[in-house]
C-alpha positions as CSV (number, residue, x, y, z in Angstrom):
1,X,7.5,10.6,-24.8
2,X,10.9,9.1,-26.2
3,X,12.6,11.3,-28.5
4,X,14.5,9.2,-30.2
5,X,12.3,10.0,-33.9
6,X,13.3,6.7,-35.5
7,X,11.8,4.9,-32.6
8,X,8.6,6.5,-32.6
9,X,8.0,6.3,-35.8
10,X,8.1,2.0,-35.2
11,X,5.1,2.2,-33.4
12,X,3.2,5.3,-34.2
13,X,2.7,7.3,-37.2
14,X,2.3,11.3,-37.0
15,X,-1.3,13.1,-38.2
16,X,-2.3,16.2,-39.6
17,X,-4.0,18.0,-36.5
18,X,-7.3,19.6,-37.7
19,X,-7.8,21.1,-34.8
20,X,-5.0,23.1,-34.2
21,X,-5.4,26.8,-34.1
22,X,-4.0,27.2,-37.5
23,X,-5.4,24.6,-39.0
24,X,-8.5,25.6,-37.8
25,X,-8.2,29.6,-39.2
26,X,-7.5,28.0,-42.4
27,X,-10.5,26.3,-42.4
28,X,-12.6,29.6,-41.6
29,X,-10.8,31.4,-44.5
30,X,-11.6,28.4,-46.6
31,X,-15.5,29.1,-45.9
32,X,-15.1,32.4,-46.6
33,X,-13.7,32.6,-49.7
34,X,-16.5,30.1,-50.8
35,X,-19.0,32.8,-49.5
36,X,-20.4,30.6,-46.7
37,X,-23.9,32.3,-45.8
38,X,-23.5,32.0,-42.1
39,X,-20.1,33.3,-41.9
40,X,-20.4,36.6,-40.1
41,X,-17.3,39.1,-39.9
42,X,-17.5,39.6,-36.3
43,X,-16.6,36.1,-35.7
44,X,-13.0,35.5,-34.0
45,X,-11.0,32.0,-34.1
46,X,-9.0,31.9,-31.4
47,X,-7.2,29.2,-29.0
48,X,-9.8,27.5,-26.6
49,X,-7.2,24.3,-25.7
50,X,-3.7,23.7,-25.6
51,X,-2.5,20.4,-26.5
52,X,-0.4,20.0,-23.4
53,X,2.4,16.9,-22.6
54,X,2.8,16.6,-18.7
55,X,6.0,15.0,-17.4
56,X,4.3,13.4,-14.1
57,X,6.4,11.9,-11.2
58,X,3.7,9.7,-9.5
59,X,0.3,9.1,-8.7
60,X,-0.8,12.0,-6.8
61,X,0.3,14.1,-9.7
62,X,-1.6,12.5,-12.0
63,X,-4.7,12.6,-9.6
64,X,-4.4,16.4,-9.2
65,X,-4.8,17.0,-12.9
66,X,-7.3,14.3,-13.6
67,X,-9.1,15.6,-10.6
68,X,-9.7,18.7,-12.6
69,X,-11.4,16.9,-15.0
70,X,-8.6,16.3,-17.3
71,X,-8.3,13.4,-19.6
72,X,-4.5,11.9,-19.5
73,X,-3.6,10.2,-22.2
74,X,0.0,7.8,-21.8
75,X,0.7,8.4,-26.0
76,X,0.1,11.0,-28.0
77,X,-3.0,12.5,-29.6
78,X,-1.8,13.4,-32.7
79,X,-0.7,10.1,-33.6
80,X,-1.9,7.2,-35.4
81,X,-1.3,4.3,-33.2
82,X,-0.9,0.3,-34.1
83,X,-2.2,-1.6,-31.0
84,X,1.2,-3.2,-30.2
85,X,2.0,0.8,-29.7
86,X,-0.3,1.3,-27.2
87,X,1.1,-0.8,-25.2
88,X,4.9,0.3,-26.0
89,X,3.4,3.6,-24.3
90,X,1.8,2.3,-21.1
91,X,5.2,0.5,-20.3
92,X,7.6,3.9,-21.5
93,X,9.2,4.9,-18.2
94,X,11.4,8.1,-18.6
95,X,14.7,8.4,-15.7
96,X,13.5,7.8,-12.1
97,X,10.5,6.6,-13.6
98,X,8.8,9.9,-14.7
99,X,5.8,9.1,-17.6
100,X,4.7,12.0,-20.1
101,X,1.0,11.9,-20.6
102,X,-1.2,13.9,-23.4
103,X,-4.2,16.0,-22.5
104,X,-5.9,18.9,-23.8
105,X,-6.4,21.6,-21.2
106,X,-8.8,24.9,-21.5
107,X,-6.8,28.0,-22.2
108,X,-7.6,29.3,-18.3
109,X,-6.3,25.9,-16.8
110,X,-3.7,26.6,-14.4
111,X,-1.3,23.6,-16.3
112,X,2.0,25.8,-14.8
113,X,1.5,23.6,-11.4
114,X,3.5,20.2,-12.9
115,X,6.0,19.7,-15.4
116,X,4.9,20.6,-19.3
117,X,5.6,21.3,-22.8
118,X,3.3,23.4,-24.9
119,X,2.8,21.2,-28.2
120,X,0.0,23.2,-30.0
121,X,-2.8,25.3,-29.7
122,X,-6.0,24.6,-30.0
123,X,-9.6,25.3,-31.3
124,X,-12.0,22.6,-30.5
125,X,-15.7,23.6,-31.8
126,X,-17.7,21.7,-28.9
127,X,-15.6,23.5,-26.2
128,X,-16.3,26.8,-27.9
129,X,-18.8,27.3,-25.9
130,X,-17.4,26.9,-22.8
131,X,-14.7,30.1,-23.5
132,X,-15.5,33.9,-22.5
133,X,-15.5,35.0,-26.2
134,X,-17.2,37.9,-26.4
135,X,-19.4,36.8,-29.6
136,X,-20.8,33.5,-29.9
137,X,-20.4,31.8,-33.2
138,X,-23.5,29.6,-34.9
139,X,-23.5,26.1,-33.8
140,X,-24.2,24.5,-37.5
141,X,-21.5,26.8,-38.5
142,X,-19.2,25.4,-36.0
143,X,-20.1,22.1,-37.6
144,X,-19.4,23.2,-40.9
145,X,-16.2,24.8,-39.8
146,X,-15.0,21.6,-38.2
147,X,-16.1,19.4,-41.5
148,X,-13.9,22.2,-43.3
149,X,-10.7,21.7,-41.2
150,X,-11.2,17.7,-41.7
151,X,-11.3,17.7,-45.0
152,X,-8.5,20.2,-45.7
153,X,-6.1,18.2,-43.2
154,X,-6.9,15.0,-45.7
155,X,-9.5,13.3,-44.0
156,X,-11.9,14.2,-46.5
157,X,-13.1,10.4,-47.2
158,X,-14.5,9.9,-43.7
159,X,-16.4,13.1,-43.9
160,X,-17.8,12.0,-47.2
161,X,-18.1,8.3,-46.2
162,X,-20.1,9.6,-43.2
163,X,-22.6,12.0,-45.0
164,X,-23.1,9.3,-47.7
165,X,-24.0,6.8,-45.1
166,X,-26.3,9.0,-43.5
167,X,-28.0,10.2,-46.7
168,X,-27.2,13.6,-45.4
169,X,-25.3,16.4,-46.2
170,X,-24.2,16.1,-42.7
171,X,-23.3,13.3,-40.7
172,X,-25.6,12.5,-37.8
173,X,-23.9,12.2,-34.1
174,X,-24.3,8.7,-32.3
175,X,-23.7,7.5,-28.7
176,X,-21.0,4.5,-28.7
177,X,-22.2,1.5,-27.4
178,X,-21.4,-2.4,-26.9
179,X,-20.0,-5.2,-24.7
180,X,-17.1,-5.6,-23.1
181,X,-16.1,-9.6,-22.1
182,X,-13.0,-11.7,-20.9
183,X,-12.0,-15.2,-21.0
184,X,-12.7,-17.8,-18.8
185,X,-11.0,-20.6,-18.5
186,X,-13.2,-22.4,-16.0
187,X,-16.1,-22.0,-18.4
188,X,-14.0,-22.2,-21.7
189,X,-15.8,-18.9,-22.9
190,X,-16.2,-15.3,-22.6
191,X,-18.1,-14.2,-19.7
192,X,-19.1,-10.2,-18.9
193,X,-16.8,-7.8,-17.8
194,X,-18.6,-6.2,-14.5
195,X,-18.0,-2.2,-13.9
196,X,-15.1,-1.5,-16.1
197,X,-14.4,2.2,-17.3
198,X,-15.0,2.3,-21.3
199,X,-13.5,5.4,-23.2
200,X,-14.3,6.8,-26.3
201,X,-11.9,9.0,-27.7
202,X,-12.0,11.6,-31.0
203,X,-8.8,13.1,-31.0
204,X,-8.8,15.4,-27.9
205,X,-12.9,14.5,-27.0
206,X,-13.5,11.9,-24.6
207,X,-16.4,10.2,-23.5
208,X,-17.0,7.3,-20.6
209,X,-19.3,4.7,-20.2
210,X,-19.0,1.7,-17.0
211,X,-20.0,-1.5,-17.9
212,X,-22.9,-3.3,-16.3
213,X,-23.0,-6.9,-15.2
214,X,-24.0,-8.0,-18.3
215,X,-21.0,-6.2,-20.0
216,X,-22.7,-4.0,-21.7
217,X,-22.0,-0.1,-22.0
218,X,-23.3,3.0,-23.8
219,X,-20.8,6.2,-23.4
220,X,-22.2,10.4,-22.1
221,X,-20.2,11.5,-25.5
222,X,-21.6,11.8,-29.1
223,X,-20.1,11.8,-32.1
224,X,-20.3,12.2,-36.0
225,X,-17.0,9.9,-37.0
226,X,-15.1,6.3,-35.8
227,X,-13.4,6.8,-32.3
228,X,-10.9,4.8,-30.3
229,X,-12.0,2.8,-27.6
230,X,-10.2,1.1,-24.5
231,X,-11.1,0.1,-21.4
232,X,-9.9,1.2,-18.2
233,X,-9.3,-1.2,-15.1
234,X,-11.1,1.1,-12.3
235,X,-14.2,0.7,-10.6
236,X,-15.2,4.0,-9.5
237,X,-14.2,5.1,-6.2
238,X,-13.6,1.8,-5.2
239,X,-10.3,0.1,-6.8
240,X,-7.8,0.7,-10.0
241,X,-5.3,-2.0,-10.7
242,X,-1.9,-1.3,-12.3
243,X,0.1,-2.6,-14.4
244,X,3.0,-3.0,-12.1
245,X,4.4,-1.8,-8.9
246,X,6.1,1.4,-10.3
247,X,3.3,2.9,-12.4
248,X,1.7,6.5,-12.7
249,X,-1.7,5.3,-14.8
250,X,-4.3,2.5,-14.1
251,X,-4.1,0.1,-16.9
252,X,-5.9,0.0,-20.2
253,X,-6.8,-2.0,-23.1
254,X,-6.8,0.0,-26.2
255,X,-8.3,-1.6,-28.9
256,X,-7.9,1.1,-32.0
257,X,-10.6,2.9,-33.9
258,X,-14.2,1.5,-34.6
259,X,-17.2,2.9,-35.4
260,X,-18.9,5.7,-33.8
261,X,-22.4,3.5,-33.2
262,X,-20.0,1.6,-30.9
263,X,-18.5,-1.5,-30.8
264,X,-17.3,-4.7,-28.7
265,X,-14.2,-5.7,-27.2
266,X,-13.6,-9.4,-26.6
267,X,-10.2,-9.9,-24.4
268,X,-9.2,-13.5,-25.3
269,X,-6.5,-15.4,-23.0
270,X,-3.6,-14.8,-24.9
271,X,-4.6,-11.1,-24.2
272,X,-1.8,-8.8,-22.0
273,X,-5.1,-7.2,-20.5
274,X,-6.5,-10.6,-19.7
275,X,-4.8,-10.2,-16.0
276,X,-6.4,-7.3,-15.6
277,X,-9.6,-7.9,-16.6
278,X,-9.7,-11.3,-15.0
279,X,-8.3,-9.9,-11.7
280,X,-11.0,-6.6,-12.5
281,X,-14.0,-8.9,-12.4
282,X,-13.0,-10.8,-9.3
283,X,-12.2,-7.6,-6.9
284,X,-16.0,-6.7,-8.0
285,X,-17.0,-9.9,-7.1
286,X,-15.3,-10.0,-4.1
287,X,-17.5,-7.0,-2.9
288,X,-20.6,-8.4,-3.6
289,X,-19.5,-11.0,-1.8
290,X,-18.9,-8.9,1.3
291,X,-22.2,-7.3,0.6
292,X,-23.5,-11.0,0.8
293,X,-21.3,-11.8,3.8
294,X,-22.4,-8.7,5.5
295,X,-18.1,-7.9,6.3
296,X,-16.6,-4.7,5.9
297,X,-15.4,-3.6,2.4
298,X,-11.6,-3.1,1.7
299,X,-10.6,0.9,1.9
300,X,-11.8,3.2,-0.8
301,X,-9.4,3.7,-3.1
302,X,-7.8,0.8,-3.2
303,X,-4.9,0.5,-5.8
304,X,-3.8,-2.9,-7.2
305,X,-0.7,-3.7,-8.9
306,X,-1.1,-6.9,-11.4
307,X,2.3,-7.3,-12.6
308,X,3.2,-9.9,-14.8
309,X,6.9,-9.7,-13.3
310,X,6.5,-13.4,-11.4
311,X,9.7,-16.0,-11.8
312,X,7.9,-20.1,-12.4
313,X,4.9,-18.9,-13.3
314,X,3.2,-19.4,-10.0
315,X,0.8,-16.9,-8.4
316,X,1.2,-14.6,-5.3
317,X,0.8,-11.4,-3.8
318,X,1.2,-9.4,-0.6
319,X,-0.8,-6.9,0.8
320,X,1.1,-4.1,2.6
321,X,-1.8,-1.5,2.5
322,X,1.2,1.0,1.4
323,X,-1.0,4.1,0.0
324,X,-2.9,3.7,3.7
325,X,0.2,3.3,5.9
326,X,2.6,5.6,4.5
327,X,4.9,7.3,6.4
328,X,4.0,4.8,9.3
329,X,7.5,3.2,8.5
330,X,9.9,4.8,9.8
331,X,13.3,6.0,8.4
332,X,13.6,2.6,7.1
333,X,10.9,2.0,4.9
334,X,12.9,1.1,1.8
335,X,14.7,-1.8,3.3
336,X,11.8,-2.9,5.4
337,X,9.8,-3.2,1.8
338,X,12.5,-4.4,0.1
339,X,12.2,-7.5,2.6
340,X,8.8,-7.4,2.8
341,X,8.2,-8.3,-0.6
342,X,11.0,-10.7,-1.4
343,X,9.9,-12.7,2.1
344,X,6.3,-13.2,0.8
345,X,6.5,-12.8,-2.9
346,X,9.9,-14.1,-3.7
347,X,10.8,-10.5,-6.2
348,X,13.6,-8.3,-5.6
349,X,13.0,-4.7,-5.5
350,X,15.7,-2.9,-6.8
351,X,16.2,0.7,-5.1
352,X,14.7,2.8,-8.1
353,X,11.6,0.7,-8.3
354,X,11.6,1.1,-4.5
355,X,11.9,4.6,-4.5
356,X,9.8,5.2,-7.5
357,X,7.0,2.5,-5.8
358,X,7.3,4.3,-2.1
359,X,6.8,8.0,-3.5
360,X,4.8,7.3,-6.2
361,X,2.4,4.5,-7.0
362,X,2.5,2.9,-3.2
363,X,0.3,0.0,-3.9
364,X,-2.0,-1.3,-1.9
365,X,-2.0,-5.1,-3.0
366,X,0.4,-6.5,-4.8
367,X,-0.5,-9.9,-7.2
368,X,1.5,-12.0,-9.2
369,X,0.0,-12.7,-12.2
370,X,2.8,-13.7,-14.7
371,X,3.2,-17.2,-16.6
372,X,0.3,-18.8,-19.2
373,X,0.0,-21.6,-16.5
374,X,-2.5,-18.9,-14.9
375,X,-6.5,-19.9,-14.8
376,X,-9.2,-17.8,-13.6
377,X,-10.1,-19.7,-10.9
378,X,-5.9,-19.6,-9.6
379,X,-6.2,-15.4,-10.3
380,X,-9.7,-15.3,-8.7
381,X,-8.3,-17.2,-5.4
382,X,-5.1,-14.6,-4.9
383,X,-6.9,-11.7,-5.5
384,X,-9.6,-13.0,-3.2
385,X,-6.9,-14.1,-0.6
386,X,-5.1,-10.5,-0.8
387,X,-8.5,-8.6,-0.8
388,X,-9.3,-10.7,2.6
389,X,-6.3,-9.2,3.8
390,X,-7.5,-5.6,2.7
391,X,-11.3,-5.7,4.4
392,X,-9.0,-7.0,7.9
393,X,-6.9,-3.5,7.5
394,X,-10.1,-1.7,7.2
395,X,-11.3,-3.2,10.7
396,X,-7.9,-3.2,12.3
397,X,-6.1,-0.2,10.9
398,X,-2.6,1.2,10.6
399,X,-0.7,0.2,13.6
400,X,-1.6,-3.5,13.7
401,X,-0.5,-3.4,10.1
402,X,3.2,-1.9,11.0
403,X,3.1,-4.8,13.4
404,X,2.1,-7.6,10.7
405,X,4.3,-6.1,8.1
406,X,7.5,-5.6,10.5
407,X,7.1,-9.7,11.7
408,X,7.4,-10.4,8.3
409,X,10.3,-8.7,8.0
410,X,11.7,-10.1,10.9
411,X,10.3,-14.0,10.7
412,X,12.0,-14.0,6.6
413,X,8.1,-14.8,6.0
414,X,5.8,-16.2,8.0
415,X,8.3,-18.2,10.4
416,X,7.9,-21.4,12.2
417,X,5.1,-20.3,14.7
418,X,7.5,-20.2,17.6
419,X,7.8,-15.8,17.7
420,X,6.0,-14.9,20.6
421,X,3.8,-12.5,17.9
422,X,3.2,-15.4,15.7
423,X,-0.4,-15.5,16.2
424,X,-1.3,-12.6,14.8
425,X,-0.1,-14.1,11.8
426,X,-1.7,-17.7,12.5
427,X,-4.6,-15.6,12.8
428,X,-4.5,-13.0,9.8
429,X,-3.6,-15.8,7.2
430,X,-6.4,-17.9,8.5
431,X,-8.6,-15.5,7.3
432,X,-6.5,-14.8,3.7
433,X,-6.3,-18.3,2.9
434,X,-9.9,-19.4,4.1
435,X,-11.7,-16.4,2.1
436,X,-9.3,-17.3,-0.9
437,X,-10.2,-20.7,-1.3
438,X,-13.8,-20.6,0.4
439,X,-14.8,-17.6,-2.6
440,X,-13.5,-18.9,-5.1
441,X,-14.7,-22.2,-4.4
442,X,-18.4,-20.6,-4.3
443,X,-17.6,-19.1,-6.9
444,X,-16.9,-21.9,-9.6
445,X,-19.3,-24.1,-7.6
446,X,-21.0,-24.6,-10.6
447,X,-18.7,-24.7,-13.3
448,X,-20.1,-27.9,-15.1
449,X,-24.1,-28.5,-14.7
450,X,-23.4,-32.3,-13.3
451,X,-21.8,-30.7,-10.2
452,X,-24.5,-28.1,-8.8
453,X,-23.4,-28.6,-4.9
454,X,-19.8,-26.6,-3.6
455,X,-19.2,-29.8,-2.0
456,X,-18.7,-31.7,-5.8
457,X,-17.2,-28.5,-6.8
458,X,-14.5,-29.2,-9.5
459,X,-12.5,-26.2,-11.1
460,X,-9.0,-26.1,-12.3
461,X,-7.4,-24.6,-9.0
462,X,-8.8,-25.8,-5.8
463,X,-11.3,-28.5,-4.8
464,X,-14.1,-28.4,-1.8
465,X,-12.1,-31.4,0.3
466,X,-8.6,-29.6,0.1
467,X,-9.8,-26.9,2.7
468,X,-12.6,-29.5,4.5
469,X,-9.5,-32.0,5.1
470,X,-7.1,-29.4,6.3
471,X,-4.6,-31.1,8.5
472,X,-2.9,-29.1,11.3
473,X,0.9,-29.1,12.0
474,X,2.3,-27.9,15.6
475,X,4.2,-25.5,15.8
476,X,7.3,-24.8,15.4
477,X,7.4,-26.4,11.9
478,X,8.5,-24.1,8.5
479,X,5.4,-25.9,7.0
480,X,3.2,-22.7,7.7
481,X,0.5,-23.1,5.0
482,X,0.9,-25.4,1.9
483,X,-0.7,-27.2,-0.4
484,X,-0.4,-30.7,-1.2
485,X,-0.8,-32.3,-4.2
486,X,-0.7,-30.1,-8.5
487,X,-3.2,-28.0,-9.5
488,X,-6.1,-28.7,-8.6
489,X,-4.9,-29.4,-5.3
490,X,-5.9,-32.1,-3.0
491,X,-5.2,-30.9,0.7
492,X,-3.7,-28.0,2.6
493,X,-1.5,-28.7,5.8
494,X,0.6,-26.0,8.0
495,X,0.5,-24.2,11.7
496,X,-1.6,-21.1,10.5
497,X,-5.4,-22.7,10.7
498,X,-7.2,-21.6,7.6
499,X,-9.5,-25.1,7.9
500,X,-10.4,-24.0,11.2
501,X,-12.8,-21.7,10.0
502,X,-14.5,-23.7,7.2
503,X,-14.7,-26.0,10.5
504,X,-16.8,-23.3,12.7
505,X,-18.8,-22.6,10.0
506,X,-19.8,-26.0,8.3
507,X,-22.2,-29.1,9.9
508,X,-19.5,-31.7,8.7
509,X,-18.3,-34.0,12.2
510,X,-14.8,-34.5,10.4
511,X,-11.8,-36.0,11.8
512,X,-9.3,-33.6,13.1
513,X,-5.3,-34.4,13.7
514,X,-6.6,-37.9,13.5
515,X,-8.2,-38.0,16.7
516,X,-10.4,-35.0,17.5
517,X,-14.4,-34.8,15.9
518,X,-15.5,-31.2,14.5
519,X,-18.4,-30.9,16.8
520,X,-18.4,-27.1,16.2
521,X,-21.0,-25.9,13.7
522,X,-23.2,-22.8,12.1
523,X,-21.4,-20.3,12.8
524,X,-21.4,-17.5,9.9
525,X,-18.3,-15.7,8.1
526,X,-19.8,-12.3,9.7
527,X,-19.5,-13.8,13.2
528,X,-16.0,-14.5,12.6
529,X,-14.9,-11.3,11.1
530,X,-16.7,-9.3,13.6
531,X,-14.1,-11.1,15.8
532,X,-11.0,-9.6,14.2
533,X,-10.4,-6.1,16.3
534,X,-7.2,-4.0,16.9
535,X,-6.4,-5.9,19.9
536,X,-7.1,-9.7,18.2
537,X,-3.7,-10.9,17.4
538,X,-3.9,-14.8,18.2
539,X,-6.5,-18.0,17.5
540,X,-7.0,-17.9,21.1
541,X,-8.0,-14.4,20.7
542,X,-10.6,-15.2,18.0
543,X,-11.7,-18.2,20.6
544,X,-12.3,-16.0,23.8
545,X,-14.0,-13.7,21.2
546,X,-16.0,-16.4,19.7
547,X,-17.3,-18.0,22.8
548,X,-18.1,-14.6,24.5
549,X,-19.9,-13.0,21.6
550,X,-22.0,-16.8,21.6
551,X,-22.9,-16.2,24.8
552,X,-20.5,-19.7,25.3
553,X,-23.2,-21.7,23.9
554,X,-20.5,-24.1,22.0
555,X,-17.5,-23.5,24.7
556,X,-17.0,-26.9,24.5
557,X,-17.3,-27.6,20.8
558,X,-15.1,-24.6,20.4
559,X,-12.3,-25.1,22.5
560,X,-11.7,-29.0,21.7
561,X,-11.6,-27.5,17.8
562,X,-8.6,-25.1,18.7
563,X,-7.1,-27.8,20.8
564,X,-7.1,-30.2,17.7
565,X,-5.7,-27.5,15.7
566,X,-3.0,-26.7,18.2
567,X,-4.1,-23.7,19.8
């Protein structure tokens, strides 16, 4: 947290903890002195949390301690937060890129291991139970104690507001529940948010709750009073995305206090957390896709960094697989990133955010996302592209990756197709850019109900005849993979074949180089990923492979496709 008082107090406002020890002790000698008839003198209050800060350094830090089943919080607990704050706090960086985060932690949790400041004890009534006191205190005087210390800290109107609604003299606990939905800009309206992670929080009580594919939620956690929700961009133990390349927490969406029956959360365009829940909903996508497709699903774990850092507007990404091939490097891993990333992406990476992204975050796919020229068709497609990329690493592993991500670094990019290890390139991008344009094509085939066939497709990136009219260039030629034409665009040209694909797999007997018929038809997406092994670094690679696995039934119809293509 920044210390720096006058600042804080822009964003945040402090509160009157109920729950701290003394607070709490207060409460109990309130009861008392009112004669409360459950009130036994035997019973003890004493700490059963601390309210902790953590100063974390990187990921892996924060892992270990959420591992433990600890809830990390980027602001703290004690405050009351506008919503602009929230996000004030998910970008507050301390030197060399340390973050505090807020968590309350049992009194017998080893929080010595990492960085800390004590800020207050604690005595939570529903983790009472959990502690080794030696007497047990009365549940429904553990609610009454808790009302108590609410409405001596002030917040006596909610407890009364609460009771009265109930028709009570208590209030009665309720599981949150609601939908969760993003924009849409092919659709022009809010569509579901698939498999999002929805907190609840009360204070220092948390509950969770994943979204469906209808969007809808319902939290483990009960509670008497309004909580604050936010969503969480993870998926499991399949993917979190990021806010950038240097952070320590997966990004969230907190949308402030609502009631405790639940409540939904619309994130509209003009939304900071529309990148992320636009590129959340395609990575699940993507995977039912490969689940469709029958291809191999990108490594578990996979961390995704959707900065908004992105000079023009335009959308990109790279895919260095960092968190998987760490340490693979070599002494010069700084400089060969550095490179790395402004070759493909066009960002420089200054050496803190280099060192802080290497030893801390160490993304594995890096997008683009910045501008409000973005659509979610053009977010869908790079995240599609760079997740292509991802399910190839997970066939081909570490060391073909060094390889890939050193010719970049020596090509400046993808070169002119004249290095003697410039087909493992031709090849890999072929599969990036035909899974990036093929899925999202399919997947906004039927944006408008006049248009029900992917081949009269019309969305606002990409159209069906820009990847079935690819047209090849020879190499060498510094047109490696382009598109022609604004957004939507109308054609794709270069040396790395990403038509040649759509071309195996479709019926269409198109012209190709002007010359050459596509007599090469049916075969499937599986049968060409099942191609792309260790040692399959070149289109004539993925030929050989194609005709043997085929049993050369198109040998012909194959090799007069690569030919027209170049290779």
């Amino acid at each position: 947290m920044n210390d720096d008082s006058q600042e804080l107090s822009i964003v945040s406002k402090k509160l009157k903890n109920p729950y701290s020890l003394e607070n709490m002790r207060a409460a109990y000698n309130s009861l008392s002195s009112d004669g409360n008839a459950r009130l036994k003198d035997e019973y003890i209050i004493e700490a059963t949390d601390y309210y902790i800060k953590f100063l974390l350094k990187n990921v892996k830090e924060y892992d270990d301690i959420t591992g433990d089943s600890i809830d990390l919080y980027a602001y703290p607990l004690d405050y009351e937060h506008s919503l602009e704050a929230y996000e004030y706090y998910e970008n507050l960086l301390e030197k060399d890129s340390c973050k505090w985060f807020y968590a309350a932690v049992p009194v017998d949790y080893d929080y010595k291991k990492h960085e800390y400041e004590i800020i207050e004890e604690l005595f939570i009534p529903a983790n009472y139970s959990k502690t080794n006191a030696r007497i047990k205190i009365d549940q429904v005087f553990l609610d009454e104690l808790e009302e108590e210390a609410l409405i001596i800290s002030g917040y006596e109107k909610e407890v009364y507001e609460s009771r009265t609604s109930e028709k009570i003299n208590q209030a009665r606990k309720r599981y949150p529940s609601g939908r969760v939905q993003v924009f849409d800009t092919e659709h022009n309206r809010l569509v579901p948010l698939n498999g999002a992670l929805v907190k609840t929080r009360r204070w220092f009580s948390t509950g969770y709750g994943y979204t469906d594919n209808l969007g809808n939620y319902r939290v483990n956690e009960d509670y008497k009073y309004n909580v604050n929700y936010s969503v969480y961009f993870v998926n499991t133990n399949k993917f979190r995305i990021y806010n950038s390349l240097i952070d320590i927490d997966p990004a969230y969406h907190n949308v402030g206090s609502h009631s405790n029956s639940g409540h939904n959360i619309d994130i509209g365009r003009t939304s900071v957390a529309w990148r992320f829940a636009t590129t959340h909903n395609a990575t699940v996508k993507y995977y039912d896709f490969c689940n469709l497709y029958n291809i191999t699903n990108p490594p578990a774990n996979l961390k995704i960094a959707a900065s908004n850092s992105n000079p023009g507007g335009l959308t990109g990404g790279a895919a260095p697989m960092l968190s998987k091939v760490s340490g693979r490097l070599g002494p010069r891993t700084e400089s060969i990133l550095f490179d790395f990333f402004q070759h493909l992406t066009g960002i420089n990476l200054y050496a803190n955010i280099l060192r802080s992204m290497t030893a801390g975050l160490q993304p594995d796919i890096y997008l683009q996302l910045g501008g409000n020229n973005q659509t979610t068709a053009s977010v869908y497609y790079i995240t599609y592209h760079e997740l292509a990329h991802a399910s190839h690493f997970s066939q081909v592993g570490n060391d073909f990756w060094v390889d890939y991500i050193n010719y970049i670094v020596k090509n400046n990019g993808y070169g002119d197709g004249s290095d003697p290890d410039a087909g493992m390139v031709a090849v890999s991008e072929a599969w990036g850019f035909f899974m990036g344009y093929y899925l999202t094509i399919e997947t906004f085939k039927n944006r408008f109900i006049g248009f029900p066939n992917a081949l009269q497709n019309d969305n606002s990136f990409t159209t069906f005849g820009a990847l079935e009219d690819f047209r090849p260039i020879n190499r060498p030629s510094i047109r490696a993979h382009e598109r022609i034409g604004a957004t939507p665009n109308t054609g794709l040209r270069g040396w790395i074949p990403s038509g040649l694909l759509l071309d195996l797999i479709d019926t269409d007997q198109d012209l190709i180089s002007g010359s050459t018929i596509d007599l090469a038809s049916g075969f499937s997406i599986k049968q060409i990923f099942d191609c792309y092994s260790p040692s399959m670094d070149s289109p004539d690679d993925l030929r050989r492979e194609l005709n043997s696995r085929n049993g050369n039934l198109q040998q012909f119809q194959v090799n007069q496709l690569f030919n027209a293509y170049f290779y």
